[in-house]
C-alpha positions as CSV (number, residue, x, y, z in Angstrom):
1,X,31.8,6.4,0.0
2,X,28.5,4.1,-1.2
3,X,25.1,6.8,-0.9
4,X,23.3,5.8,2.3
5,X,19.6,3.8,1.5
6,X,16.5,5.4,2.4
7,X,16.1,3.3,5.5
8,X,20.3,4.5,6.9
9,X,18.6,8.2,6.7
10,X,15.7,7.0,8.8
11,X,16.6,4.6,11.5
12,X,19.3,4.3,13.5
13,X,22.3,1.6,13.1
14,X,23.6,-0.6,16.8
15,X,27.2,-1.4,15.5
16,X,27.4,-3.1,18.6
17,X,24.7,-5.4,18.3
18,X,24.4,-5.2,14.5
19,X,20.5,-3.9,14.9
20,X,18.1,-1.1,13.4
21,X,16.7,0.4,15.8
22,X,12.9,1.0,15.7
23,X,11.3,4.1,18.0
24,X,8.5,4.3,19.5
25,X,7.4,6.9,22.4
26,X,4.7,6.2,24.6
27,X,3.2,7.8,27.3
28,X,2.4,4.4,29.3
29,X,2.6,0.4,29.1
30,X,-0.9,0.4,28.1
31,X,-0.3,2.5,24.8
32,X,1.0,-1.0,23.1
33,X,-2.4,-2.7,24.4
34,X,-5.4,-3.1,22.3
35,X,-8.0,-0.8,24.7
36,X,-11.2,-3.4,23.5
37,X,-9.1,-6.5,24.8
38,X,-10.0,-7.5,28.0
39,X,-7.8,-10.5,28.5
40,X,-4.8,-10.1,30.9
41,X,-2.2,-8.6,30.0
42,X,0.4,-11.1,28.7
43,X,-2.3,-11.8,26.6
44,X,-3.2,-9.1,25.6
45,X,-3.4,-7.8,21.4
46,X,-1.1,-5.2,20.5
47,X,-2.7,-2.1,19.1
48,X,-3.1,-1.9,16.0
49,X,-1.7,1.9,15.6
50,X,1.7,0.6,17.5
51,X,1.7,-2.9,15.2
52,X,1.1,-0.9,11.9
53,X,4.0,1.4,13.0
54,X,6.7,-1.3,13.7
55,X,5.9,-3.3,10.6
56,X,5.9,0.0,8.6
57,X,9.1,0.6,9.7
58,X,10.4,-3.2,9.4
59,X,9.4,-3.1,5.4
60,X,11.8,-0.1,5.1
61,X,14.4,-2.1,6.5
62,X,15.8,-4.9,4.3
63,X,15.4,-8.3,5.9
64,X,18.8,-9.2,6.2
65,X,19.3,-6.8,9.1
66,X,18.5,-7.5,12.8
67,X,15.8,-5.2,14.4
68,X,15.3,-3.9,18.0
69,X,12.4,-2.1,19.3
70,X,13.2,0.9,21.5
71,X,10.5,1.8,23.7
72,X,10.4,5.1,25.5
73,X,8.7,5.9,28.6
74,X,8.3,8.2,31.4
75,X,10.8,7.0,34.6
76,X,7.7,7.5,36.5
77,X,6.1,4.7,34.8
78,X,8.8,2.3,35.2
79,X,7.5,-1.1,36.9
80,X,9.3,-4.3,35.8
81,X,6.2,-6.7,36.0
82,X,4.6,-4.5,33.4
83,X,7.5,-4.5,31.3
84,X,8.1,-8.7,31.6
85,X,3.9,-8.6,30.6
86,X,4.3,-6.5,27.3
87,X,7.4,-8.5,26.5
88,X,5.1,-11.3,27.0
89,X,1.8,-10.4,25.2
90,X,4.4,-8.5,22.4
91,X,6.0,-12.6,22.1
92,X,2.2,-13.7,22.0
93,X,1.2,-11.5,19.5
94,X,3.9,-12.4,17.3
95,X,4.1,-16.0,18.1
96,X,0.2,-16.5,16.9
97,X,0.4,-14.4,14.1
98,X,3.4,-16.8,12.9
99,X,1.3,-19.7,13.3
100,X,-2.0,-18.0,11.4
101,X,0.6,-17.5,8.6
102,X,1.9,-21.1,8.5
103,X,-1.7,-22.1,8.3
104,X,-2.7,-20.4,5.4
105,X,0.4,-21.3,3.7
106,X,-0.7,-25.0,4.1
107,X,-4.2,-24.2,3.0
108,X,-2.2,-22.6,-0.5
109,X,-0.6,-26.1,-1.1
110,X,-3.5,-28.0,-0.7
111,X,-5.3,-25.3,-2.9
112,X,-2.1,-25.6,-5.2
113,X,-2.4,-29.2,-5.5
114,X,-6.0,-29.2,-6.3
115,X,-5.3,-26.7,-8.7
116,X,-2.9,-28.9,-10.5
117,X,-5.0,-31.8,-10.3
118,X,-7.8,-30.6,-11.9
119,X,-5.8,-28.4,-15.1
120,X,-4.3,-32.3,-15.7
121,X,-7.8,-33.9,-15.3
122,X,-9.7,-30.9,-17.3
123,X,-6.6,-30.6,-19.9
124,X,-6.6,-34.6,-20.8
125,X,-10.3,-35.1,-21.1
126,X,-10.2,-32.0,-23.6
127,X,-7.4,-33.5,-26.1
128,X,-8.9,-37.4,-25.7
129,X,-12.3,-36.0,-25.9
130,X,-11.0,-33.8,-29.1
131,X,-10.7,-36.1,-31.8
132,X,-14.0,-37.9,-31.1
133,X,-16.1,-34.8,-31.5
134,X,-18.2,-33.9,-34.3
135,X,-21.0,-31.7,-33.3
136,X,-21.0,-27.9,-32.7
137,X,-22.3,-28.3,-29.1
138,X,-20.3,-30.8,-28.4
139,X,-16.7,-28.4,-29.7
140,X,-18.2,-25.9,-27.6
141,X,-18.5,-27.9,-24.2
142,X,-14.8,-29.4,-25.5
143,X,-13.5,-25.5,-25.8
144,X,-15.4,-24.9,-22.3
145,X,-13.4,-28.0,-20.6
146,X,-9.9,-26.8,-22.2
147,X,-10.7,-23.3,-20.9
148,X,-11.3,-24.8,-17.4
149,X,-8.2,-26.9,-17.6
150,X,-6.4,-23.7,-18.8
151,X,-7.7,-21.4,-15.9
152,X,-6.8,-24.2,-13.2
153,X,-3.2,-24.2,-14.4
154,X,-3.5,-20.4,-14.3
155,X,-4.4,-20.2,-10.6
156,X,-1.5,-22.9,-9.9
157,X,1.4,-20.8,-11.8
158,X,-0.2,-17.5,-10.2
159,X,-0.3,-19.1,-6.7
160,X,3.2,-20.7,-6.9
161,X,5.1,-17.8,-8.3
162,X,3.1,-14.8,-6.6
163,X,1.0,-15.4,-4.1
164,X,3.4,-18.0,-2.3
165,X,6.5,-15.2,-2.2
166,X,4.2,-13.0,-1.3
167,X,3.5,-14.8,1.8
168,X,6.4,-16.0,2.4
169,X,8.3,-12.5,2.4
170,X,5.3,-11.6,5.2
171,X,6.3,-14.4,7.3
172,X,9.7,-13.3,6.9
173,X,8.4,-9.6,8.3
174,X,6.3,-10.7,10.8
175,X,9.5,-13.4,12.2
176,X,11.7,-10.9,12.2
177,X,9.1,-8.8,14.3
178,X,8.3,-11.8,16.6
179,X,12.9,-12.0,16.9
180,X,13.2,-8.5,17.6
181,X,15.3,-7.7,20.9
182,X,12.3,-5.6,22.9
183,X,13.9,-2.5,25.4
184,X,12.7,0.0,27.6
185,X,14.5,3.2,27.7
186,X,12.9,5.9,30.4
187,X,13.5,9.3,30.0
188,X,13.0,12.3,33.1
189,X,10.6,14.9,33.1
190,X,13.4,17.2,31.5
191,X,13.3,14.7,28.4
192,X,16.7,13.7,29.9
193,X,17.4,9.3,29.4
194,X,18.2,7.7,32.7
């Protein structure tokens, strides 16, 4: 029998549904509500206590598994309007985020572009340049131009092959937080769930 992962210890496993299941207990609908947002609810930011919670929880979970987001609450508390809003600003939340990330991954090709632009622009005027110089200032300001050239095509190679997974394995996080089934589990006073 293979040794369970970190994660199998933590979370539990849906067979049914093939989901991790992520828990959160909360005392009220409001406790996944950003206190200092006053816009309505279904627009509403998620708190950042709850969001830093569910997306520590997602990175221990490899992204080839399907997640669901368990939320428990008092039966007194149960209201269905308030459960369709936090489903609503929870989408929302998500949904934007998704979209912030898609922007700055456009804004790193057009800064990868320029990047690679200006290495080939810096890097050619350096080796024509090169056999027409003679002077010691001028060598210098030839060395200065390769070194420019040199530092462009460093901030491509870094961007392409680092920073680019890097964002791309957040969007990846933050999609599979925006997919996530969302449920509502209440429990009785006795702790008991209904």
């Amino acid at each position: 029998m293979p040794k369970k992962g970190y994660f199998q210890k933590l979370y539990k496993f849906e067979a049914k549904n093939q989901h991790y299941l992520i828990e959160v207990s909360l005392d009220d609908y409001d406790d996944v509500y950003d206190s200092w947002d006053p816009s309505p609810f279904k627009r509403r930011d998620i708190e950042d206590e709850f969001h830093d919670y569910i997306l520590n929880s997602s990175e221990d979970i490899p992204l080839k598994y399907k997640l669901s987001i368990i939320l428990y609450l008092p039966l007194e508390k149960k209201n269905e309007g308030k459960e369709k809003a936090l489903i609503s600003a929870y989408r929302n939340y998500y949904s934007y985020t998704l979209a912030r990330f898609a922007k700055n991954m456009k804004k790193l090709r057009q800064k990868n572009i320029y990047s690679l632009f200006m290495s080939i622009v810096f890097l050619s005027i350096g080796y024509y340049w090169g056999s027409r110089v003679s002077s010691v200032l001028l060598k210098v300001v030839q060395e200065g131009i390769f070194i420019g050239g040199w530092v462009f095509l460093w901030d491509f190679f870094t961007d392409i092959f680092i920073t680019r997974r890097k964002h791309f394995e957040e969007y990846k996080l933050y999609e599979r937080l925006y997919q996530a089934d969302l449920r509502f589990v209440y429990r009785d006073n006795a702790g008991n769930i209904v």
